[in-house]
N, C-alpha and C positions, 0 to 999 in steps of 0.2 A: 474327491467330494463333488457328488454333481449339486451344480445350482440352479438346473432346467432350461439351460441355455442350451443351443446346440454348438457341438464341439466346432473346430476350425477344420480337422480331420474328415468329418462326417460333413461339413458343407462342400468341402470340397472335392469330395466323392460321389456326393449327389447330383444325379443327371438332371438338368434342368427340364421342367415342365414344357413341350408343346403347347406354343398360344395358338389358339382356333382362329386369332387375329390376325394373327402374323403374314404379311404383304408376303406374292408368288414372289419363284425366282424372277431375275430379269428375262432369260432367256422363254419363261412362259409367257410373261407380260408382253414381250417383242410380238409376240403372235397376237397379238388382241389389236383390233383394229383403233384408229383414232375415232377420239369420241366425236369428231364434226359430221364423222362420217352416217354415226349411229343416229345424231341426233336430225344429220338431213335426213333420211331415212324413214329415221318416225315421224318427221315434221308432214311427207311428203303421203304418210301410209294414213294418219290422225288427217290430214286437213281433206286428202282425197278423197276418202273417205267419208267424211263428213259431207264433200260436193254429190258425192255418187250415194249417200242416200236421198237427199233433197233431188236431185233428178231423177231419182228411182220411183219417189213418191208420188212425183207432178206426172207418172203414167202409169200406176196402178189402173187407170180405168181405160180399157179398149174404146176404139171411137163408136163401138155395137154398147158400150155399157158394161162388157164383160170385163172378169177380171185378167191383167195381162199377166201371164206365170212369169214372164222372163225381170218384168220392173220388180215382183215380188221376190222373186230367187234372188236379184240385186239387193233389196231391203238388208234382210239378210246376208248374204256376201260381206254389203258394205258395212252392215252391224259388228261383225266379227272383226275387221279390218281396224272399226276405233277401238275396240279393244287389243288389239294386235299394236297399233299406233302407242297406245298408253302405255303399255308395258316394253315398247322398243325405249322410246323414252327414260323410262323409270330403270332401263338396263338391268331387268328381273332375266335371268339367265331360262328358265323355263319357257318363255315367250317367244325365243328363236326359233325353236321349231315349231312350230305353226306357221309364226311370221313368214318364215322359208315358203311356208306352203301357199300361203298366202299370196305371195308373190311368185311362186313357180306358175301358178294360173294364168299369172299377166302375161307370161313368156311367148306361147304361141300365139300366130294371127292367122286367121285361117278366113278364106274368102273364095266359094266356089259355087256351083250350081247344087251342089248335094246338099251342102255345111256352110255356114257362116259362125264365126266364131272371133269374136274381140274383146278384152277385157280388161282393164284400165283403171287406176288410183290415182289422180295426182297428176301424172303426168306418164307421156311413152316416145319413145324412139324406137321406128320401124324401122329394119331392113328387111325386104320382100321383092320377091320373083315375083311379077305380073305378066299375065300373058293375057293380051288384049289382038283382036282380029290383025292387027300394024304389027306383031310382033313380040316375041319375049324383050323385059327391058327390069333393071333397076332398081329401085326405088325407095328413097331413103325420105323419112319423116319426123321430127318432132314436133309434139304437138301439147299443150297443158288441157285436160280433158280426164274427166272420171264417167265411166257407164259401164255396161254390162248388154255385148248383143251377141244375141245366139237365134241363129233360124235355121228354121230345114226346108230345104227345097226351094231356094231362091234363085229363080230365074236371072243372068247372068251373063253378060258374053264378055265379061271379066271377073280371071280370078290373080289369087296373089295368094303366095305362103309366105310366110317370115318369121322375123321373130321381132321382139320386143327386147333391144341390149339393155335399157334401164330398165326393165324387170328383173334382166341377168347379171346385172350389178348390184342390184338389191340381195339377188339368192347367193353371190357372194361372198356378200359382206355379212349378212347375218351368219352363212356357213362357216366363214371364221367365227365370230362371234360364239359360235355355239362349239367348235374346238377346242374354243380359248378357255371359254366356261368348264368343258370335258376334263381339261387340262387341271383346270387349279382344281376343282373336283378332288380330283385323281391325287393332287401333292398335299392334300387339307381333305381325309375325308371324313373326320371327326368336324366340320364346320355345319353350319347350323343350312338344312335345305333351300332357302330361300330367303334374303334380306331385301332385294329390290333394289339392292346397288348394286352400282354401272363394272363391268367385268371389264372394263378398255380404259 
């Protein structure tokens, strides 16, 4: 006689439902970076940002009056940056790659009679070969500093390549970040595309 119950037979036969909630393995979560990391990151991409469009601003006008392309291109840059900034923050897993990209820009430092090339959020740490009339030599930097400078044909009797390591820790850390996100993706791919919570 059925009473519209389910049997004990039939419950426990039944596969349990997949929750779309349901927390990564540990060995995925182990790959996700700590969150202090994410949130210096944002702190450093959001506040940088914010300095390097206010400097960007205070030289949109050439000292002839014209308009400067390069303070303008920075507008811009650093426009995208607080938006990149907010969403490291908010640990929206979509936001990493850009961010990445964002910060792969800062990486090179380029300083020669051809090229000049420097680019900056927040903060950088230089290491660069300079060769000055005395000599090849050295040269290690850090400095708290947001801009954007790029010129052709600057006359010169010093140059320097490098690189920027806190940019290279930035591209990093969000490249985990964006693994880790790939990763529970891949073990949850019935989960909803985007919540804006933190994947670390």
């Amino acid at each position: 006689r059925s009473t519209g119950r389910p049997s004990l037979s039939r419950a426990l036969q039944s596969k349990p439902r997949a929750s779309r909630w349901a927390p990564v393995s540990s060995n995925v979560r182990g790959r996700c970076v700590n969150t202090w990391q994410r949130r210096v990151l944002g702190i450093l991409t959001l506040g940088g940002s914010s300095i390097g469009m206010l400097n960007a601003s205070n030289q949109l006008s050439n000292a002839d009056g014209s308009l400067n392309l390069v303070a303008s291109a920075g507008l811009l840059v650093f426009a995208w940056g607080l938006f990149c900034g907010t969403r490291i923050l908010e640990g929206a897993a979509k936001s990493f790659a850009t961010s990445t990209l964002f910060w792969l820009l800062q990486v090179p430092l380029v300083q020669t009679a051809a090229v000049s090339y420097l680019f900056t959020s927040g903060a950088y740490g230089a290491v660069s070969i300079v060769l000055d009339p005395a000599g090849p030599r050295l040269n290690f930097q850090l400095q708290i500093a947001s801009g954007l400078h790029f010129a052709l044909g600057s006359p010169t009797d010093v140059s320097a390549i490098g690189i920027n390591w806190l940019a290279l820790w930035a591209v990093v850390v969000l490249g985990m970040n964006l693994r880790a996100a790939s990763s529970n993706k891949a073990l949850d791919p019935d989960a909803p595309p985007e919540r804006g919570a933190p994947v670390s």
